[in-house]
C-alpha positions as CSV (number, residue, x, y, z in Angstrom):
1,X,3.5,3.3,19.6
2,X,5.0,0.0,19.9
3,X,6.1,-2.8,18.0
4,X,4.7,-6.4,18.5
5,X,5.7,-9.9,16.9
6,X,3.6,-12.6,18.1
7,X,5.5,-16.0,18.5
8,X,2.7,-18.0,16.8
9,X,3.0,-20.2,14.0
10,X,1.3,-18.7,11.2
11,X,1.4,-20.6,8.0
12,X,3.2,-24.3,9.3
13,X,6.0,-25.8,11.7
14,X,8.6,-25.1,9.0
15,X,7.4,-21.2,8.9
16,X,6.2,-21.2,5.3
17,X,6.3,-17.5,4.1
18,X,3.5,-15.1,4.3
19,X,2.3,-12.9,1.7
20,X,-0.3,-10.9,2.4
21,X,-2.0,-9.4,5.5
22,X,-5.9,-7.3,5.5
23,X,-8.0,-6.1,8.0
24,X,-11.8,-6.0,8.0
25,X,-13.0,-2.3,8.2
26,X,-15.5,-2.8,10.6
27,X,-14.4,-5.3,13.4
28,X,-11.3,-6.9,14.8
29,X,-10.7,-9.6,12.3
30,X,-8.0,-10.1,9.7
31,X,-6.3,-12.3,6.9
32,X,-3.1,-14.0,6.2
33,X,-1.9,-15.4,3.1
34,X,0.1,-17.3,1.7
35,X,1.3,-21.3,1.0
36,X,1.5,-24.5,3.8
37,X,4.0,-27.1,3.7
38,X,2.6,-28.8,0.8
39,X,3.0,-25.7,-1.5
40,X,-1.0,-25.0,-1.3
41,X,-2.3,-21.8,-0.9
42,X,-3.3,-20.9,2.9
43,X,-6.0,-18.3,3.2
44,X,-6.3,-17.8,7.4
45,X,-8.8,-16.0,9.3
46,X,-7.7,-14.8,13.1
47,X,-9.1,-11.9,15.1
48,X,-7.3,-9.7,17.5
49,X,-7.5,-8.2,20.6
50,X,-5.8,-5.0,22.1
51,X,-5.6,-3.2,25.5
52,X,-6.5,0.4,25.5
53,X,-4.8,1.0,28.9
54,X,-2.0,-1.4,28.0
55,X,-0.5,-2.0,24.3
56,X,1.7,-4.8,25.9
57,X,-1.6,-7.3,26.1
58,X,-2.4,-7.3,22.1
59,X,-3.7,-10.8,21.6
60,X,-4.4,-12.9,18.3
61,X,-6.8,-15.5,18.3
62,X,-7.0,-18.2,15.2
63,X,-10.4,-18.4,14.0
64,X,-10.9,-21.0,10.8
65,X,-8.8,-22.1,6.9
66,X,-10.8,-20.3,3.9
67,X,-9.6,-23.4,1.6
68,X,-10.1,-22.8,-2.4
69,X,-6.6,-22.1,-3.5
70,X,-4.5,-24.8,-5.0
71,X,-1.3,-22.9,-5.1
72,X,0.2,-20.3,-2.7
73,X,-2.4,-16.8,-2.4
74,X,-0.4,-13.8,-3.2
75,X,-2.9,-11.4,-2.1
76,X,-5.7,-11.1,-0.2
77,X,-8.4,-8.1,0.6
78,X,-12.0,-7.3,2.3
79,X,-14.0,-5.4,0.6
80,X,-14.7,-1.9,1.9
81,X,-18.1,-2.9,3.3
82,X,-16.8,-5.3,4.8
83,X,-19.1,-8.2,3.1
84,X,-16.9,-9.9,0.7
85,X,-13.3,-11.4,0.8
86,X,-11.7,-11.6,-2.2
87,X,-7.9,-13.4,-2.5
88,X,-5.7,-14.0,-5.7
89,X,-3.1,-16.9,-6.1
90,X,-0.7,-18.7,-8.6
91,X,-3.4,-21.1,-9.5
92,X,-4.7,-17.8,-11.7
93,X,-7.9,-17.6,-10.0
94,X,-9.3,-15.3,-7.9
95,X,-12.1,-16.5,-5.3
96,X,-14.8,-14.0,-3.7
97,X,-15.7,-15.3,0.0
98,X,-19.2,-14.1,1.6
99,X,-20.4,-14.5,4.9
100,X,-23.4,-17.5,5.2
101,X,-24.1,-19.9,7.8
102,X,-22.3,-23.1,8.1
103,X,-20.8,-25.5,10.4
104,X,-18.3,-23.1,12.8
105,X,-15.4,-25.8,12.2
106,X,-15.1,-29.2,10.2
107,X,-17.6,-31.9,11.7
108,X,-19.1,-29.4,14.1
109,X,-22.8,-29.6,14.4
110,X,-22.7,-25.7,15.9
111,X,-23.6,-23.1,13.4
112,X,-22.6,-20.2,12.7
113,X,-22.0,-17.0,9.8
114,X,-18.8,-18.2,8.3
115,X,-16.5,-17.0,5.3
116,X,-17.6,-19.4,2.4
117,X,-16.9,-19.3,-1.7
118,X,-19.3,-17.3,-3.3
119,X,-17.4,-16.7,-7.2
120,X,-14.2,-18.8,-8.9
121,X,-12.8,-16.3,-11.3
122,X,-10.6,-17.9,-13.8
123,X,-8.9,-15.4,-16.4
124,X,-5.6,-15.0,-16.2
125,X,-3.1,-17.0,-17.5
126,X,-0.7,-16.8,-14.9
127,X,-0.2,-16.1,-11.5
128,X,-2.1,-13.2,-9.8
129,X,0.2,-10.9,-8.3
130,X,-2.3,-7.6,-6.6
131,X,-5.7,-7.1,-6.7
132,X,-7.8,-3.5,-5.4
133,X,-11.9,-3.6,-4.9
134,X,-13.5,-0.3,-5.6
135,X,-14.9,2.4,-3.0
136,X,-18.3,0.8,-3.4
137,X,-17.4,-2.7,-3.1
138,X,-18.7,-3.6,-6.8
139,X,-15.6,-3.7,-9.3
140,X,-12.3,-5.5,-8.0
141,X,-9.0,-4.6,-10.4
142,X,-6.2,-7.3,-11.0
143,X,-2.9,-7.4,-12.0
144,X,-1.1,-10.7,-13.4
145,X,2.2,-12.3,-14.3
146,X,0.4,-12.6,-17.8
147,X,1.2,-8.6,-18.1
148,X,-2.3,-8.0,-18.2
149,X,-4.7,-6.1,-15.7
150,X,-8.3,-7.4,-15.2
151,X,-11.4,-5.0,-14.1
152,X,-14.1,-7.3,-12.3
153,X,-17.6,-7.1,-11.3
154,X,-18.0,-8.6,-8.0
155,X,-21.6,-9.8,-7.2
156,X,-21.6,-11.6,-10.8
157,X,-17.8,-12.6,-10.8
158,X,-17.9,-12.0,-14.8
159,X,-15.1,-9.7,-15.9
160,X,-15.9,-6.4,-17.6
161,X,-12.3,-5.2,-19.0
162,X,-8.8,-6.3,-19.7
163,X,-6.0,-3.9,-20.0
164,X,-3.2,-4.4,-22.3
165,X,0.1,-2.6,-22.0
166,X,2.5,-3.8,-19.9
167,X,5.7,-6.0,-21.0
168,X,6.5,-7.6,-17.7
169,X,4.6,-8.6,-14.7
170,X,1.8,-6.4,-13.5
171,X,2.7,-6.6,-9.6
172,X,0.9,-3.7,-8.0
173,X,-2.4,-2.2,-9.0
174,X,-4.6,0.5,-7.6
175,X,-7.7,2.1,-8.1
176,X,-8.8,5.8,-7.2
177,X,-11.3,6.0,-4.3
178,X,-13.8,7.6,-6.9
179,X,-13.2,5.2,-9.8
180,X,-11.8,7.7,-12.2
181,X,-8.3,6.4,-12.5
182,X,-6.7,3.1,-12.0
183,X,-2.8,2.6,-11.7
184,X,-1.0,-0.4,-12.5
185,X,3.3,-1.0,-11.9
186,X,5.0,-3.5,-13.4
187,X,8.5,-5.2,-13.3
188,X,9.0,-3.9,-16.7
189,X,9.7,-0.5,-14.5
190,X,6.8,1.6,-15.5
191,X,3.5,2.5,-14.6
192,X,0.3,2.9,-16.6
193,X,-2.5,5.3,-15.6
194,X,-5.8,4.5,-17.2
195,X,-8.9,6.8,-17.2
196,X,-12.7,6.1,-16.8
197,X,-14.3,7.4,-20.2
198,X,-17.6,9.9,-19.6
199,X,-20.6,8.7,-19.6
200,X,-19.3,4.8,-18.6
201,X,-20.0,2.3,-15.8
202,X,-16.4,0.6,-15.8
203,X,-14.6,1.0,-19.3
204,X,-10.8,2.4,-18.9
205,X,-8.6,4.1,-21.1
206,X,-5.0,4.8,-21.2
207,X,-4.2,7.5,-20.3
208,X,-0.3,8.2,-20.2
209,X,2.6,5.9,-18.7
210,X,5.5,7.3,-16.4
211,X,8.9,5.8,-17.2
212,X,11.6,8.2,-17.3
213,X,11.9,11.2,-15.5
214,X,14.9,14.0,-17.1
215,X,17.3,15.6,-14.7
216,X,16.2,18.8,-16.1
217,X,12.7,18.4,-14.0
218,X,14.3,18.0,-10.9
219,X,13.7,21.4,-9.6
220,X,11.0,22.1,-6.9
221,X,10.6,18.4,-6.1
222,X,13.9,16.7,-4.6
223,X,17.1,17.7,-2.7
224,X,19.4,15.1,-2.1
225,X,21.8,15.8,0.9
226,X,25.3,14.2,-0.7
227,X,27.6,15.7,1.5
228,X,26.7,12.8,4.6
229,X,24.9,10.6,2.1
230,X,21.5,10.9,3.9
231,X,18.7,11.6,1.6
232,X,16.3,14.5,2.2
233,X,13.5,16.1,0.6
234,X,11.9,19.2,0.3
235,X,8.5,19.4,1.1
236,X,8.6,22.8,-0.8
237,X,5.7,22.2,-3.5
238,X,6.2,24.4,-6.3
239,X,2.8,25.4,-8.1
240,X,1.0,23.0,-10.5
241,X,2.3,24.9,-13.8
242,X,5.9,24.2,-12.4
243,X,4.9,20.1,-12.0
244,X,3.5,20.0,-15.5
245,X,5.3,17.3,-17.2
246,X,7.7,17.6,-19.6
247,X,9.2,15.7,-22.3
248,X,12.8,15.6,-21.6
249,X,14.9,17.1,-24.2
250,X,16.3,14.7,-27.2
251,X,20.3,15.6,-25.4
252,X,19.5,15.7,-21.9
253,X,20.3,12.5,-19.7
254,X,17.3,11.2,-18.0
255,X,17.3,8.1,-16.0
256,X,14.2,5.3,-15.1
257,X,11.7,6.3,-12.4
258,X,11.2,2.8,-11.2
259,X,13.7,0.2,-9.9
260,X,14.5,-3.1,-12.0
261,X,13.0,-5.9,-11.2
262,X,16.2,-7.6,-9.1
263,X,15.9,-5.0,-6.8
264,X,12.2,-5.3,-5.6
265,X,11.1,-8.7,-4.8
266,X,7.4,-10.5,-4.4
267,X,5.6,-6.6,-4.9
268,X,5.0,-3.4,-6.0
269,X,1.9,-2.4,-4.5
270,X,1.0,1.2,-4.3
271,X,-1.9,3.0,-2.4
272,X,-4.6,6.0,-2.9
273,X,-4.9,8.6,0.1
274,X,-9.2,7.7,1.4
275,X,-10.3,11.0,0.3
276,X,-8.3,10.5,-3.3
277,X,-6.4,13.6,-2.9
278,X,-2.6,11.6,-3.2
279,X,-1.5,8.5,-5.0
280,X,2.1,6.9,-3.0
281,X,3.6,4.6,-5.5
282,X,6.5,2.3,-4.5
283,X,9.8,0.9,-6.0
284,X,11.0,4.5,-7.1
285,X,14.3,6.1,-7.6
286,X,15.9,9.4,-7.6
287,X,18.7,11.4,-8.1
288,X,18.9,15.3,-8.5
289,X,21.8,15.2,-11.0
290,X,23.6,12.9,-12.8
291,X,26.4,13.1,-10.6
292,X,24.4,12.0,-7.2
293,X,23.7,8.5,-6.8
294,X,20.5,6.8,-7.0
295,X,18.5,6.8,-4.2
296,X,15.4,4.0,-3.4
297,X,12.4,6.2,-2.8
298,X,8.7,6.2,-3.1
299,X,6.9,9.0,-5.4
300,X,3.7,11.0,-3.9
301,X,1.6,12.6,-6.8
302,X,-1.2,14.5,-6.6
303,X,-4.5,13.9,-7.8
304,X,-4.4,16.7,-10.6
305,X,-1.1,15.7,-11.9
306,X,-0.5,12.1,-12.1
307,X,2.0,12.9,-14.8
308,X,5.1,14.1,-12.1
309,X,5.5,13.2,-8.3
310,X,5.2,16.4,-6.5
311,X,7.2,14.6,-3.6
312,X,10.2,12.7,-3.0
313,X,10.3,10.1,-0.2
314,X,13.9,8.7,0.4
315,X,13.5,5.1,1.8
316,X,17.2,3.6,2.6
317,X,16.3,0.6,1.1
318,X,13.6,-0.3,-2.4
319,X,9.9,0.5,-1.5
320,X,7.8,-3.0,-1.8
321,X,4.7,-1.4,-0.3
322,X,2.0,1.8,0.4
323,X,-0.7,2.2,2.4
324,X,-2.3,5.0,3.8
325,X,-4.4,4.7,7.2
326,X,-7.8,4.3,6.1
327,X,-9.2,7.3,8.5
328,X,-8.7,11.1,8.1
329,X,-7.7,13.3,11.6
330,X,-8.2,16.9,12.2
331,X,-5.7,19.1,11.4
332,X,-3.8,21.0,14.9
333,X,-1.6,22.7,12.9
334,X,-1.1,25.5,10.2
335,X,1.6,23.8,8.3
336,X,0.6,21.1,6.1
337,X,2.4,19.4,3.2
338,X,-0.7,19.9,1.4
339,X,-3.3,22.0,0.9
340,X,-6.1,20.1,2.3
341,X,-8.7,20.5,5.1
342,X,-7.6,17.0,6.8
343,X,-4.6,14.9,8.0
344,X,-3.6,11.8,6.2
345,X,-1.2,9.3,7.7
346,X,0.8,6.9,5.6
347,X,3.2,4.2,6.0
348,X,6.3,2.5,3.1
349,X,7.3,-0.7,3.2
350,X,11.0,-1.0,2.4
351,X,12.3,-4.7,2.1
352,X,13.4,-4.5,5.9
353,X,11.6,-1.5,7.1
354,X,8.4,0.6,8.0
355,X,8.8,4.9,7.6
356,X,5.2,6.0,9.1
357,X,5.0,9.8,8.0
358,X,2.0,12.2,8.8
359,X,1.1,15.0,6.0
360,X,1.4,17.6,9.3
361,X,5.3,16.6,10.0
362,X,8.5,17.3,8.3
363,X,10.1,13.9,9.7
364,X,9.0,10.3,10.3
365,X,6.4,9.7,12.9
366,X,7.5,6.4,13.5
367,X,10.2,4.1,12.0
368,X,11.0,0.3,12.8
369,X,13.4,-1.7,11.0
370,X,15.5,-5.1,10.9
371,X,13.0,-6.7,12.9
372,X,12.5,-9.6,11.1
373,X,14.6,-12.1,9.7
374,X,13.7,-11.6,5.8
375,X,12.1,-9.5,3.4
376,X,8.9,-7.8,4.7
377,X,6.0,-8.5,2.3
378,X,3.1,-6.5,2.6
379,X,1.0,-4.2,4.9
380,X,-2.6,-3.3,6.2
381,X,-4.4,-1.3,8.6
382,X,-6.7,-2.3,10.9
383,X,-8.8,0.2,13.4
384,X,-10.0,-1.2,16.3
385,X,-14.2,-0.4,18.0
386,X,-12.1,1.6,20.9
387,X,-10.0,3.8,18.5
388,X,-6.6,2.1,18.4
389,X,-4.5,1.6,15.0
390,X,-2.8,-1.3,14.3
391,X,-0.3,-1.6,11.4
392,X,0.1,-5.4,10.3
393,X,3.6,-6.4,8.3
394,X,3.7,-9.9,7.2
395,X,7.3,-11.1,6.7
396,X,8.7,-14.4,4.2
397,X,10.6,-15.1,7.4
398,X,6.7,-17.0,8.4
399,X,6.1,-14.2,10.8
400,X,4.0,-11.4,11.3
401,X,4.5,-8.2,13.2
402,X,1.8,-5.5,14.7
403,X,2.6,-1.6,15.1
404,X,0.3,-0.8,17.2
405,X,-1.2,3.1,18.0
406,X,-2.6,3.9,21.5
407,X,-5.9,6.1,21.4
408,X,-5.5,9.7,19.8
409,X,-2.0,8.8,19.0
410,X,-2.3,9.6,15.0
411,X,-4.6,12.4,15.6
412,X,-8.3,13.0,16.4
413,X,-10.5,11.1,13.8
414,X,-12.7,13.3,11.7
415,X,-15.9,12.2,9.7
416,X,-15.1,12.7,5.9
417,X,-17.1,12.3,2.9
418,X,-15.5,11.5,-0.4
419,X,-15.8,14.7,-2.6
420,X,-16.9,15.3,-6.5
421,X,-14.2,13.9,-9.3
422,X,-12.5,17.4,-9.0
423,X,-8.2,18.3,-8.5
424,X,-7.5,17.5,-5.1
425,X,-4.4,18.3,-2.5
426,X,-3.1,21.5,-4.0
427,X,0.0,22.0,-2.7
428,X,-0.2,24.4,0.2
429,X,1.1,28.0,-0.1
430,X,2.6,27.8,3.4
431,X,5.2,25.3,2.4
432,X,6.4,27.4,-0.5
433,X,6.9,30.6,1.6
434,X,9.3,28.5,4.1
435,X,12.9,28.6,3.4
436,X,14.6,25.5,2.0
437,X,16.4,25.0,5.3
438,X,13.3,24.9,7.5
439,X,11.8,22.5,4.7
440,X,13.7,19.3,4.4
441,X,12.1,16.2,5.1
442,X,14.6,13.5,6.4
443,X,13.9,9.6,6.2
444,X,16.3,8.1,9.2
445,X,18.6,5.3,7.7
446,X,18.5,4.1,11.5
447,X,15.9,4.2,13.8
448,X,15.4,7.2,16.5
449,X,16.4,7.4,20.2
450,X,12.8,7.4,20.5
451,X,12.1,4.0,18.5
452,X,10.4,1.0,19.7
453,X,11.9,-2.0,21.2
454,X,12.4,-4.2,18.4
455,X,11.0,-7.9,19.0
456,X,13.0,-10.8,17.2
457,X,10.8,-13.5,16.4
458,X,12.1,-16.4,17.9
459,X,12.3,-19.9,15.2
């Protein structure tokens, strides 16, 4: 693995921040996001190009502006097919981009298939913070300052359903990879998980909200390693009628399972494993008792218990971030955190870090941090035509940096198709028969020996 920071200027001379970054699923292009000089929103289209033999000669290339947005774009996103763009700002609108043929560059008489508007969404009131598109590329979910969250239908641009809920800002929102659920977090430290009804195209329910988590419901999910102040936990999954929520009692103390909203900045955008087995929701916190100190984390829960996190991930720092790798990779080992057929790689954002973790390992795979200049903003991935992985961070410093995975690296891709509505990611019965001390799962608060040379963008 290793860590690249281009020295290009990305968004202006005076290095205007950057908000969001997405790769195409198909090809070697990808977005940036956010404002210019002038305060209006910069939607930027560049390709890149990568070495299999050698990771040092990754290359980006700038292609063409997508101009629309009047004020700076907060998020940005290709569809899954790979046929629309769709991108979200504080003018509260939301603009779908196709593909047609047009004039390659302003006054050019060559042309070409370029990105061009195809839908203006107006709806919200205020700025959009996070938007999700479906599995299918149809719906696209949206979450608002307004405290509401918006379900879209993309070819017509009309919008279908509002939900209502939240008492702050909605800044993260996710949707299941078989549109049953949809997740949305909010500053207001909670988040709402809403339910497709039987027998419907696109209309949601509520379904609970998680809030509050009592230190009697600790056991089987965290251990907290107090004695040198490094965070741990177990990756000992206790069965699902342990994880079945429960209302804490009237007397006991229970604390927030969400941070407040001075202590995550810009996000909180959260991400569903591709085969829908795990949900990884930013912005947590934990403790195991009241006398341990709270710890920034970000909260794994499986698909038939959305209720409880079934895992703890100590982060160092508060989570912005998730994002799971978008391709599944055959399993080499017996142990697995979960029960599940496949490997799934996923990667935290912390305000000045990146923990990469594998659901075959009891550590990090990878770990970089304090290599940019200010807080870290969002995350993609991208898969190149020869097999590599490349991670994008974007950065308010007006930087972006590139993790980039040689051939093989993560694991030897696997074809996958995306199964029935049905419980997924049991835990697996091989992590409950370990002993605790053969268990722990340690985030590093520093990097590894092993780390990659961190690269200082240079202003």
């Amino acid at each position: 693995m290793r860590l690249e920071t281009p020295n290009i200027i990305w968004h202006g001379t005076d290095l205007q921040r950057i908000l969001s970054i997405d790769f195409h699923p198909h090809n070697t292009s990808f977005l940036t996001a956010g404002s210019s000089e002038d305060n209006i929103g910069f939607l930027k289209h560049w390709e890149y190009e990568i070495d299999s033999k050698d990771l040092t000669k990754f290359q980006v290339t700038y292609k063409r502006d997508l101009l629309g947005h009047e004020s700076p774009v907060n998020c940005c996103r290709f569809s899954p097919d790979g046929k629309y763009i769709a991108s979200a700002s504080d003018d509260k609108m939301i603009i779908i981009w196709i593909l047609r043929m047009g004039p390659i560059a302003f006054g050019s008489e060559e042309r070409g298939l370029v990105w061009t508007k195809h839908h203006t969404m107006p709806c919200h009131r205020e700025d959009i913070l996070d938007l999700k598109w479906s599995a299918d590329s149809k719906y696209i979910v949206s979450g608002s300052v307004d405290e509401t969250v918006c379900i879209w239908q993309a070819e017509s641009g009309k919008i279908v359903q509002t939900l209502n809920g939240h008492t702050h800002y909605v800044q993260g929102v996710t949707i299941d990879p078989l549109f049953e659920f949809i997740t949305s977090q909010s500053s207001d430290r909670t988040v709402r998980v809403w339910q497709l009804l039987k027998n419907q195209a696109h209309n949601f329910k509520h379904l609970y909200t998680l809030k509050k988590m009592g230190n009697n419901q600790h056991k089987g999910i965290s251990n907290v390693n107090s004695a040198n102040n490094t965070p741990h936990f177990k990756s000992e999954a206790p069965s699902p009628e342990r994880m079945v929520q429960e209302e804490p009692e009237a007397n006991s103390d229970s604390y927030r399972l969400f941070l407040s909203e001075d202590q995550t900045p810009f996000f909180r955008r959260g991400s569903w494993s591709p085969c829908g087995s795990l949900l990884l929701l930013p912005a947590g916190q934990y403790r195991k008792d009241e006398k341990d100190k709270m710890q920034p984390s970000a909260y794994l829960f499986r698909r038939g218990d959305l209720q409880k996190p079934c895992l703890v991930l100590p982060c160092g720092k508060p989570a912005l971030a998730t994002s799971f790798c978008p391709r599944v990779f055959k399993r080499t080992k017996e142990f697995s955190l979960f029960d599940i057929d496949h490997v799934l790689v996923f990667a935290i954002m912390t305000i000045d870090s990146i923990i990469v973790y594998s659901t075959e390992s009891l550590s990090p795979i990878a770990f970089v941090s304090r290599f940019h200049y200010a807080a870290l903003s969002d995350i993609s991935w991208g898969r190149s035509p020869s097999g590599e992985f490349v991670l994008g961070v974007t950065s308010s410093d007006g930087f972006c940096s590139f993790m980039l995975f040689s051939q093989n690296e993560l694991g030897k891709e696997m074809a996958f198709v995306l199964p029935s509505k049905t419980t997924l990611a049991a835990p697996a019965e091989t992590a409950t028969a370990q002993s605790s001390s053969k268990m722990e799962i340690e985030a590093p608060l520093e990097p590894p020996s092993s780390a990659v040379k961190k690269i200082i963008p240079k202003k």
